[in-house]
N, C-alpha and C positions, 0 to 999 in steps of 0.2 A: 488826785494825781498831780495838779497844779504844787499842792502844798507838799508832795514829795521830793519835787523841784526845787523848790524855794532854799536860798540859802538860809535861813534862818535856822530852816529844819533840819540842813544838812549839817551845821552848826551843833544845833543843840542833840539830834541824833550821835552824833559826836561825843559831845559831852557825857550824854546820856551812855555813854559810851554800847550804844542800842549796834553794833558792830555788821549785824544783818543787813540792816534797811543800808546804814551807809556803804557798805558791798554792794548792794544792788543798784545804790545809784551811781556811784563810781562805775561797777559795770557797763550801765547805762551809758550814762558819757564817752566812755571807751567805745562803745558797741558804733555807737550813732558818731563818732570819730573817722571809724575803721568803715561805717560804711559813706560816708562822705566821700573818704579816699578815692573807693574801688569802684563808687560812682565818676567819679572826677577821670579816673582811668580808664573808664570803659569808656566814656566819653571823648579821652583822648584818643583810646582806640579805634574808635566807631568814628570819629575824623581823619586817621590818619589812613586808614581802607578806604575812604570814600576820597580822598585825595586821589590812592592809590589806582582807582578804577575810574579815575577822571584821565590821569593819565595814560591810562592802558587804552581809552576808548579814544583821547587823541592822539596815540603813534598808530591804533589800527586806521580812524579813519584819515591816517596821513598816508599810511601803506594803502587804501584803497586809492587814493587819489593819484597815488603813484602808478598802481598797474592800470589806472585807466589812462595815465598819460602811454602809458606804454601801449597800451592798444591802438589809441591814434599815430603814434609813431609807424607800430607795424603796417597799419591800414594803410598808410603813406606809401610804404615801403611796396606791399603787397601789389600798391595800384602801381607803381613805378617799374617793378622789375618783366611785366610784358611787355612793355615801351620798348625797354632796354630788348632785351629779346628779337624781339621784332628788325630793331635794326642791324642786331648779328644775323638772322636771316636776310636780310635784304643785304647784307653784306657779301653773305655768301651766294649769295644769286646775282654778283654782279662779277665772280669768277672767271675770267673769261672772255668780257665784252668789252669791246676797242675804247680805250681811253678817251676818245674823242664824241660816242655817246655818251657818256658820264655826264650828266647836269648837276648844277652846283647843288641842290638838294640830295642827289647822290652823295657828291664828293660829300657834302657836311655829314652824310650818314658815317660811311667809310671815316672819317678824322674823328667821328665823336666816342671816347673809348673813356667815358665819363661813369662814376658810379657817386649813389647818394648814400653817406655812411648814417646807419639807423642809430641814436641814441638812444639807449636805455637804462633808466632809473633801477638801480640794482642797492643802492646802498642803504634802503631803509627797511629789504626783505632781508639783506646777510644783519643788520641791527637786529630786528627783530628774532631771529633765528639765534643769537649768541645772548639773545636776555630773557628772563623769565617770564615773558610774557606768555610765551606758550604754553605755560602750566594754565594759564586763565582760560584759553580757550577749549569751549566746550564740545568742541567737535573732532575726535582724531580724525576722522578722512580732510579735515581743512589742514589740520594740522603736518599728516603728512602730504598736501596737496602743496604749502610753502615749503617745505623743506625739499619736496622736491624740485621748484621753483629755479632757484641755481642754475643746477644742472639742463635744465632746458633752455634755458638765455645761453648758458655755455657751449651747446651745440650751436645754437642759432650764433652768437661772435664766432665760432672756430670757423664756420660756414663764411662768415661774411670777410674774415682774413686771411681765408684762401683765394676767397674772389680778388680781392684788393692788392695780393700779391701778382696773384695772376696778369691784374691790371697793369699796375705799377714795374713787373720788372720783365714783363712778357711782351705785351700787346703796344703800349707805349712806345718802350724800344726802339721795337718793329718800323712803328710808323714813322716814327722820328729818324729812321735808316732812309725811309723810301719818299718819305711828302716832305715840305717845304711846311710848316707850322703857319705861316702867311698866308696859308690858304682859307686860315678860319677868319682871318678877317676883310672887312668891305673894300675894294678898289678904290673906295674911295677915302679912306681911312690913311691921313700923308705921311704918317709916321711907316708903315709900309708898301705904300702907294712905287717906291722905287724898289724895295726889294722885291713883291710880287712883279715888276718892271725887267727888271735887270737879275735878279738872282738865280741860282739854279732854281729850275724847276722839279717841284711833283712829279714822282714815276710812278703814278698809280696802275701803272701795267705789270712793271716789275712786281710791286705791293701785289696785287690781285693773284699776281702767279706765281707767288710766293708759298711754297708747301710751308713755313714756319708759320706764316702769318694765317694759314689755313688750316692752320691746329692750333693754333694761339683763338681763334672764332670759335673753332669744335669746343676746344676742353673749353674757354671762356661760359658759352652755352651749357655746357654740360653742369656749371659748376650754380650758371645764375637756376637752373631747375630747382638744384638744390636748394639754394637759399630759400627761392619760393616755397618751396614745401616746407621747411625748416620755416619760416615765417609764419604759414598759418599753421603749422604745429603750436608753437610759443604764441601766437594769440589766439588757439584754442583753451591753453591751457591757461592762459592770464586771463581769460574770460570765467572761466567754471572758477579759479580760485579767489573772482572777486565777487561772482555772484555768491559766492559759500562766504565770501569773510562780510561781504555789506549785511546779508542774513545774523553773522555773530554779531555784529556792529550793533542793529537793531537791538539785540536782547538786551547786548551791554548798558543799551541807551535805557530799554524801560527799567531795568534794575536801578538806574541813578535816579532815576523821576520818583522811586518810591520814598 
C-alpha cells in the first residue's frame, strides 16, 4: 500500500503508462482532499452552533434575571400600596372632625398624596420575542407564556397611569386649593419658619368638606385596588414564566457540558 503511494510508482506507473493504478491513486488524493474539506466544515459548523447556543443561553439567563428583578420590584410595590390605602381611609374618617382635633400626624396623613412609581425591565422580553430565539425553545406553553408577557406589564402600566394621573391632576390640586404646602415641614425649619408664621393658613375644614376632594379619595382608592390586584396578577405570571424558563435554561446548560 506504502508503495502505491510512493512517487516513484506514481511515476513509473505513468510511464508504464499502467493508466488504472494511476486513476485510482489520483482518485485517492482527491477523495482524501474532499474529505479533508467537509471535515474542516463540519467542524466549522459544529463551532459555529456551539457559539450559537452559548449565546441563546446567555440572553435566556439575562431574561431570567430580568423577571426576577421584576418580581422584587412588584413585591415592593405590592407591600407599599396597603400603606397607601390605609391612609385614604384614615382620610376619609377624618370627614367631618373640627380642624382643631387634627394632630400633626393626621394632618401629615391628609397632605401625603404620594405614590412610588414601579419600574419594570421590559426590553430584553420584547428583544427576545422579535429574534429567533424562540424557535430554540423547547417548550410551547413557555413559549407562549413570554409572548404573552407584554401584554400583562401593559395592564399592570395602564393601571398604574391612571393612578398617577389621578394623583397628579386630581388630588394634588385639591390640596394645593385648600392647605398651605408649609405644613409638611418642621417649625423649625427657618426657610419656612415665617411663612407657617405669617402666611395664610391650612383650611383643612374646608378640604375635609369638600365633596371633590371626597371623590378624588373614593375613585383614588378605587383605582389603588386595582393596581394591587394588577400587581400580583403580573408577579403571578412573571413567577410561573421564570420558573418554566430557568427549567429551559437548565437543559440548554447540559447540552453545552456535552
Amino acid at each position: 500500500m506504502l508503495q502505491f503511494f510512493r512517487k516513484e510508482f506514481r511515476i513509473k506507473s505513468f510511464g508504464d503508462r499502467n493508466l488504472k493504478k494511476y486513476f485510482l491513486y489520483t482518485l485517492g488524493e482527491i477523495m482524501l482532499i474532499v474529505i479533508s474539506i467537509s471535515a474542516a466544515w463540519k467542524i466549522n459548523d459544529w463551532n459555529s452552533i456551539r457559539i450559537d447556543r452559548i449565546n441563546q443561553f446567555q440572553i435566556l439567563s439575562d431574561l431570567s434575571k430580568d423577571f426576577n428583578a421584576n418580581i422584587i420590584a412588584l413585591d415592593s410595590a405590592i407591600a407599599l400600596y396597603p400603606e397607601s390605602t390605609q391612609r385614604l381611609k384614615s382620610t376619609l374618617n377624618y370627614v367631618g372632625l373640627d380642624p382643631d382635633l387634627l394632630s400633626e400626624q393626621m394632618k401629615d396623613t391628609i397632605i401625603n398624596a404620594e405614590h412610588v412609581h414601579t419600574e419594570l425591565i421590559t426590553g430584553s422580553i420584547n428583544t427576545v420575542l422579535k429574534s429567533d430565539i424562540l424557535e430554540t425553545i423547547t417548550k410551547d406553553s413557555l413559549v407562549a407564556l413570554m409572548s404573552a408577557y407584554p401584554a400583562h406589564v401593559a395592564v399592570f402600566k395602564s393601571h398604574e397611569e391612571e393612578l398617577e394621573h389621578i394623583i397628579m391632576y386630581n388630588h394634588r390640586p385639591i390640596l394645593e386649593r385648600y392647605l398651605s404646602l408649609s405644613d409638611i415641614f418642621s417649625d423649625e425649619d427657618p426657610i419656612f419658619k415665617a411663612v407657617k408664621a405669617n402666611g395664610v393658613k391650612s383650611d383643612y375644614q374646608k378640604l375635609l368638606k369638600s365633596l371633590e376632594y371626597q371623590n378624588v379619595l373614593v375613585d383614588r382608592l378605587n383605582m389603588e385596588d386595582k393596581l394591587l390586584q394588577s400587581a400580583r396578577q403580573l408577579k403571578s405570571k412573571t413567577k410561573e414564566v421564570t420558573e418554566m424558563l430557568n427549567r429551559e435554561i437548565g437543559s440548554h446548560e447540559v447540552v453545552l457540558r456535552r
